[in-house]
C-alpha positions in Angstrom: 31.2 -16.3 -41.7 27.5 -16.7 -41.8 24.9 -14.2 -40.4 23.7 -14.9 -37.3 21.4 -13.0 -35.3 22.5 -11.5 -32.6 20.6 -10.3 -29.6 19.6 -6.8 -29.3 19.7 -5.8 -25.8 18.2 -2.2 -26.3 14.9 -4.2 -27.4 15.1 -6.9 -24.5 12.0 -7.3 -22.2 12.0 -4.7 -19.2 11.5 -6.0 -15.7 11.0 -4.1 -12.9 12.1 -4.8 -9.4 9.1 -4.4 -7.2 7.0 -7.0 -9.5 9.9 -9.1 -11.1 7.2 -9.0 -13.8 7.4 -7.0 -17.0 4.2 -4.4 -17.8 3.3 -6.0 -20.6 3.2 -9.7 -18.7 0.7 -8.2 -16.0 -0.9 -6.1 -18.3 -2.0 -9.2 -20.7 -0.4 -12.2 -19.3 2.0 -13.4 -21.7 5.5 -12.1 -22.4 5.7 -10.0 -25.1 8.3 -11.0 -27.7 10.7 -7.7 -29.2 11.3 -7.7 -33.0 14.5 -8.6 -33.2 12.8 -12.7 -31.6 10.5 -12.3 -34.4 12.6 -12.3 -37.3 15.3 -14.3 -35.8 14.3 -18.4 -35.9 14.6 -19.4 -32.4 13.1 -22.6 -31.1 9.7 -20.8 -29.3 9.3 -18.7 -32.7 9.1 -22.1 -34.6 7.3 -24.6 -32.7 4.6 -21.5 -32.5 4.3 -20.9 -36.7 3.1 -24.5 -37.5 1.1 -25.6 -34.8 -2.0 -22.4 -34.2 -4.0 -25.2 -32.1 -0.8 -25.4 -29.4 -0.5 -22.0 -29.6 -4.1 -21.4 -28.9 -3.9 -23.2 -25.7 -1.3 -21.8 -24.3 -2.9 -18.9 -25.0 -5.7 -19.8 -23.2 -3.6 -21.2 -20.3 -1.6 -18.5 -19.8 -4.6 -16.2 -19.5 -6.1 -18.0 -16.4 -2.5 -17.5 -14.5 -2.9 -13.9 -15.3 -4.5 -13.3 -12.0 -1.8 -15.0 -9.9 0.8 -13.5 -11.5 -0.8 -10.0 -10.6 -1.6 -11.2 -7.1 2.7 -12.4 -7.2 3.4 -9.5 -8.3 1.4 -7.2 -6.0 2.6 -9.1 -3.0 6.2 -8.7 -4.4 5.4 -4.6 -4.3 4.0 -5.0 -0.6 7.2 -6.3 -0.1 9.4 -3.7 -1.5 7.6 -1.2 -0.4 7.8 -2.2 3.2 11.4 -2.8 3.1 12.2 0.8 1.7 9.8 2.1 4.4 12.0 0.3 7.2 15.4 1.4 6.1 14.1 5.6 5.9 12.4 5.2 9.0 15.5 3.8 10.7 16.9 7.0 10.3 13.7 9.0 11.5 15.2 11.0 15.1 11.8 11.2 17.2 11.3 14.4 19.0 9.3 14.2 22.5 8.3 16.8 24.8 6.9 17.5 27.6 4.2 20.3 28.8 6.6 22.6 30.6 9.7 21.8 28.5 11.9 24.8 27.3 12.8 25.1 23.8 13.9 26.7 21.2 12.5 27.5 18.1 14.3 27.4 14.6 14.5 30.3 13.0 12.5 31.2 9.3 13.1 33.6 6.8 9.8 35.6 8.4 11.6 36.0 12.2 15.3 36.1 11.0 17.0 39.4 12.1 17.9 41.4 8.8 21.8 41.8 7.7 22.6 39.2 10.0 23.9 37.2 6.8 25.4 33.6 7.5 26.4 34.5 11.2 23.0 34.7 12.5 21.4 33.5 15.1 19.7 29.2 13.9 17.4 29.0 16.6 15.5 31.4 19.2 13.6 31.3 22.2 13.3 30.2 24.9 9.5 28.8 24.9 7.8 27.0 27.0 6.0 24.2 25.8 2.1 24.7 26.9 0.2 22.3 25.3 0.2 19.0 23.5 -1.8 19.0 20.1 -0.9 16.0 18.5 1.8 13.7 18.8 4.9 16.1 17.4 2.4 19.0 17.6 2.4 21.3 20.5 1.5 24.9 21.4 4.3 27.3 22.7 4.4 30.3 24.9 7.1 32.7 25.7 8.5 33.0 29.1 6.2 35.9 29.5 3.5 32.9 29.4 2.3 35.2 26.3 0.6 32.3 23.6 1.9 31.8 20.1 -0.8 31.7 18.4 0.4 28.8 16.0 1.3 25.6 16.9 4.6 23.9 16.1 6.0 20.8 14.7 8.9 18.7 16.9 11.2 19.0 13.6 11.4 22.6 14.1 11.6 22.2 17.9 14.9 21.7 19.9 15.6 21.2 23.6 16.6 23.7 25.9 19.2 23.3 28.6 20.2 26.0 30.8 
């Protein structure tokens, strides 16, 4: 049995997902060819040794599609990046209140009541929602219509029914 070469696949060109291109493709606008190509004679290895004036110009032509296959690649990126963006967001629960809402308030290691251990209280309040900062922002107030003086973030916020 002869030798044959046989294709290393730890050396093989990387692609990424996003861009379909590899880094070295976008980088310089040519694929890059591994070691193992270069000492194995395959047909783009040998039509490239003899003829350096062919080579040259597809050198030359494969530099002025550099740009487009940047530009491909970028809008390819766009693309996944908007796609992954739509499937988190799908699962993104939007809290809403109103001024006058009750809630109740999660509780942090700062207001959690000492040796309560696992059994302790998750949330507190009631609060009554005084002002609207910011869309998921708003100021609370105790029932005493006493002012926290922070304001609060919907994800820490849940509705109170009585």
């Amino acid at each position: 049995m002869g030798t044959t070469c046989r294709p290393y696949w730890r050396t093989a060109r990387p692609t990424r997902r996003p861009s379909g291109q590899s880094p070295f493709s976008l980088a310089y606008g040519v694929e890059a060819m591994a070691p193992s190509e270069a000492g194995c004679p395959t047909l783009r290895r040998c039509m490239m040794a003899d003829n350096h004036a062919l080579n040259n110009q597809l050198l030359r032509h494969h530099n002025d599609f550099a740009k487009e296959l940047r530009d491909q690649a970028l809008v390819w990126i766009q693309n996944y990046q908007n796609a992954a963006a739509k499937y988190y967001n799908q699962n993104v629960k939007e809290r809403r209140f109103n001024v006058g809402d009750l809630v109740l308030r999660e509780v942090f290691h700062n207001t959690k009541e000492e040796n309560a251990g696992k059994l302790g209280a998750r949330w507190e309040g009631s609060y009554l929602i005084s002002k609207v900062v910011h869309p998921g922002v708003y100021q609370l107030m105790t029932m005493n219509l006493k002012e926290i003086q922070n304001p609060w973030n919907a994800a820490h916020l849940k509705k109170y029914y009585y």
